[in-house]
Backbone as CSV, one residue per row, in Angstrom:
resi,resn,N_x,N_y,N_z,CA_x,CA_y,CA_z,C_x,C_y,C_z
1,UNK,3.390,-16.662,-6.885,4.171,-16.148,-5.781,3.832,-16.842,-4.472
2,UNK,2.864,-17.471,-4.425,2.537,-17.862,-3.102,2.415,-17.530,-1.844
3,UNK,2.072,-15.808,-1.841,1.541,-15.059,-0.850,0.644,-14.100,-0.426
4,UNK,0.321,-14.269,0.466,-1.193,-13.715,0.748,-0.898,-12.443,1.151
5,UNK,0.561,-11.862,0.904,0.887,-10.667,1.761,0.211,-9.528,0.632
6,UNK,-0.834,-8.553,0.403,-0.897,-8.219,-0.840,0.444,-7.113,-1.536
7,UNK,1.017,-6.874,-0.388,2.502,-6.157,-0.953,3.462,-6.875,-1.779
8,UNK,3.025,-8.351,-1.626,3.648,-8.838,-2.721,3.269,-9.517,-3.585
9,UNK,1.882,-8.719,-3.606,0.896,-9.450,-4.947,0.513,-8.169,-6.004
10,UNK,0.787,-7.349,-5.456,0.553,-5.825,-5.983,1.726,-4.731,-6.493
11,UNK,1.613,-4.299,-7.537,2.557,-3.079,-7.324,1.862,-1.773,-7.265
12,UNK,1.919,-1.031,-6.285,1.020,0.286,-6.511,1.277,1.138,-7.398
13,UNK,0.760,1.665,-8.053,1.230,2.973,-9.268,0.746,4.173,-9.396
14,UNK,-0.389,4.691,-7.993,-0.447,5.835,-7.959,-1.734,5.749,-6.807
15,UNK,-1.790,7.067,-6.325,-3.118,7.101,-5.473,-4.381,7.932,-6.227
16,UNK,-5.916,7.104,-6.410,-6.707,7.792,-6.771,-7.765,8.878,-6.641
17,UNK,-7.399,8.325,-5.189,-8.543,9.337,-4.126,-8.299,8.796,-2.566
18,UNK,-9.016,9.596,-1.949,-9.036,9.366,-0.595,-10.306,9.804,0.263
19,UNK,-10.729,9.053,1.167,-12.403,9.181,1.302,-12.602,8.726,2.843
20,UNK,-13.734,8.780,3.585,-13.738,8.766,4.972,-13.012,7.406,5.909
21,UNK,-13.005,6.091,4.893,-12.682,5.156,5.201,-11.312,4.553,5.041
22,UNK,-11.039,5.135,4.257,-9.517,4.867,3.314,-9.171,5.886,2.009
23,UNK,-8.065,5.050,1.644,-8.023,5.830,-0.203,-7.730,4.554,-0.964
24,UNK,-7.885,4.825,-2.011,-8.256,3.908,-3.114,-6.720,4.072,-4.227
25,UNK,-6.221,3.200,-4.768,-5.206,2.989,-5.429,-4.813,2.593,-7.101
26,UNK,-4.587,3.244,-8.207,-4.159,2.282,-9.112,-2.984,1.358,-8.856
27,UNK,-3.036,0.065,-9.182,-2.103,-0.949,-8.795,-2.438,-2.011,-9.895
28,UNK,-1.007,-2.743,-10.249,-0.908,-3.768,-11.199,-0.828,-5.111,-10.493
29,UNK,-1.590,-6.246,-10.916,-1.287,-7.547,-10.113,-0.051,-7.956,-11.219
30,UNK,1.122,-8.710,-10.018,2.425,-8.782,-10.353,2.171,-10.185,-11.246
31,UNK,1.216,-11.119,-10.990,1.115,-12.144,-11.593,0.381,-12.198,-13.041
32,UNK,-0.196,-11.081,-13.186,-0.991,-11.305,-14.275,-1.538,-9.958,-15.670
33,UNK,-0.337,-8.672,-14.558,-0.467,-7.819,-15.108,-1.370,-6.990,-14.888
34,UNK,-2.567,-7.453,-14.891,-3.915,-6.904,-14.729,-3.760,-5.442,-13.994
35,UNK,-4.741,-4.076,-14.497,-4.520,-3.183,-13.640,-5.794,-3.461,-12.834
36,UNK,-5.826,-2.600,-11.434,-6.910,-3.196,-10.674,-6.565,-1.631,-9.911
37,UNK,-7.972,-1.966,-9.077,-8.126,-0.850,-8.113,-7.943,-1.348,-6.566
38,UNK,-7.089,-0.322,-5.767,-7.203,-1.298,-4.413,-7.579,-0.297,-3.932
39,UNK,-8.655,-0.521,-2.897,-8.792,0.023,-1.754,-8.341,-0.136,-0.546
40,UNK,-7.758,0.733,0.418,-7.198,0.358,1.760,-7.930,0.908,2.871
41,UNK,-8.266,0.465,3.700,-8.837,1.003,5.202,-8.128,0.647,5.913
42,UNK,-8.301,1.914,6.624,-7.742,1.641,8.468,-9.017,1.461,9.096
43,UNK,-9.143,0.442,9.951,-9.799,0.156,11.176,-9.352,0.464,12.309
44,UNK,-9.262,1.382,13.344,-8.777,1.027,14.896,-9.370,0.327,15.661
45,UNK,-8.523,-0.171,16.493,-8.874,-0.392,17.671,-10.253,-0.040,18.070
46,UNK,-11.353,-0.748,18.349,-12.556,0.182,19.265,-13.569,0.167,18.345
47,UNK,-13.102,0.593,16.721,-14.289,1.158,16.045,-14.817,0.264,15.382
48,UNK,-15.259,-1.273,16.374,-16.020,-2.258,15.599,-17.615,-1.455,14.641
49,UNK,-17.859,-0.269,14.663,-19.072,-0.168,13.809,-18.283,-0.350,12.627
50,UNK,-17.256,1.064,12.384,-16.717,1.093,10.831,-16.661,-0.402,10.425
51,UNK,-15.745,-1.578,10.962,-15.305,-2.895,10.840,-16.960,-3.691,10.061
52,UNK,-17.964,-3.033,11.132,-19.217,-3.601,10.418,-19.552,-3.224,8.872
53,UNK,-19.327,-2.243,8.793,-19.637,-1.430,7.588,-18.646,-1.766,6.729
54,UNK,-17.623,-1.979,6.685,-16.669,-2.625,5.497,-17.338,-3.961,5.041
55,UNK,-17.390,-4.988,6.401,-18.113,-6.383,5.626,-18.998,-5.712,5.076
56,UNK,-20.074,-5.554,5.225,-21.434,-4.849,4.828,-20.528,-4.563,2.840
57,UNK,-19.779,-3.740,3.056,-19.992,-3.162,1.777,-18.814,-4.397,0.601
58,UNK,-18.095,-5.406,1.403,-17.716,-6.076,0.937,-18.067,-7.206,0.584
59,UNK,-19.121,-7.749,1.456,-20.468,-8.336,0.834,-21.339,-8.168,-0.034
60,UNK,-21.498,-6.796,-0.293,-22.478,-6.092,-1.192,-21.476,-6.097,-2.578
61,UNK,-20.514,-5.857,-2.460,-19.452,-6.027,-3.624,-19.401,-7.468,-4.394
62,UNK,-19.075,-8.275,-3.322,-18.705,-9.588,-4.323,-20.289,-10.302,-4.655
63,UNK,-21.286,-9.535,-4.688,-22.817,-9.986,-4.953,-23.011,-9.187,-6.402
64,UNK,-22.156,-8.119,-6.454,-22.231,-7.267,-7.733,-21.771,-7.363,-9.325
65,UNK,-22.501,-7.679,-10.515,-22.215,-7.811,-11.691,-22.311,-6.901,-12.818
66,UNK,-22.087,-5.799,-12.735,-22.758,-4.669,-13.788,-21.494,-4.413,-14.357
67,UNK,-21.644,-3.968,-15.904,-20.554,-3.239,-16.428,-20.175,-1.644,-15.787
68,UNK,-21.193,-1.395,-15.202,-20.821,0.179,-14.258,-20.228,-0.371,-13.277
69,UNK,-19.927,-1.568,-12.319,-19.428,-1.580,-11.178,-18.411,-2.340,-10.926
70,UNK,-17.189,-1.639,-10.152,-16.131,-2.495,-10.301,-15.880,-3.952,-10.033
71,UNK,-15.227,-4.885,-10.775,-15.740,-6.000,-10.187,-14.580,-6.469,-8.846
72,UNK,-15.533,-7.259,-7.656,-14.966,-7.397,-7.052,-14.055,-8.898,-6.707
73,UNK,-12.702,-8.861,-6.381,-11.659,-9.986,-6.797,-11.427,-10.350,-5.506
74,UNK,-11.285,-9.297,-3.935,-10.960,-10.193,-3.249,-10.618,-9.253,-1.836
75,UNK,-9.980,-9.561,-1.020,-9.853,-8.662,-0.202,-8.990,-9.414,1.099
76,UNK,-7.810,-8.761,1.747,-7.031,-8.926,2.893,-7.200,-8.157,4.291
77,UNK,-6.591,-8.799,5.132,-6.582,-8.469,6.571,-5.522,-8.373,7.019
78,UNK,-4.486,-7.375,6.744,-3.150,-7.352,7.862,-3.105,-7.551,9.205
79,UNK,-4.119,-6.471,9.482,-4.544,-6.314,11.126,-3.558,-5.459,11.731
80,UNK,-2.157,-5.045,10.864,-1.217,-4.403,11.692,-0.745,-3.030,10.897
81,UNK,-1.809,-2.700,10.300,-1.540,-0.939,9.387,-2.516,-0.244,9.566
């Protein structure tokens, strides 16, 4: 598809939860089928700590290999949701 938009890399298929930072999603990648989990956050304006704490835990993610932990594939920046 050739886009980085993930709305058109994703189809969502349900919501799994929802938690202080965001909620979390079942979703199919359109290219490959695959089911996957997305997570979404809002950041505002101002609240560069939260912003810290996402890298933080998205760093800590793509360092992670266990069959208990989800693996991590990748992650976007709208900047405008």
């Amino acid at each position: 598809m050739g886009s980085d938009d993930p709305k058109q890399l994703f189809k969502v298929l349900g919501c799994e939860g929802k938690g202080s930072f965001g909620s979390v999603f079942k979703a199919s990648n359109l290219q490959t089928a695959e089911v996957v989990a997305i997570k979404v956050l809002t950041v505002l304006p101002g609240e560069q700590e939260d912003m810290k704490s996402v890298l933080t835990e998205i760093n800590f993610l793509r360092t992670c290999n266990h069959p208990n932990v989800v693996r991590f594939s990748g992650c976007y920046y709208t900047g405008n949701e």
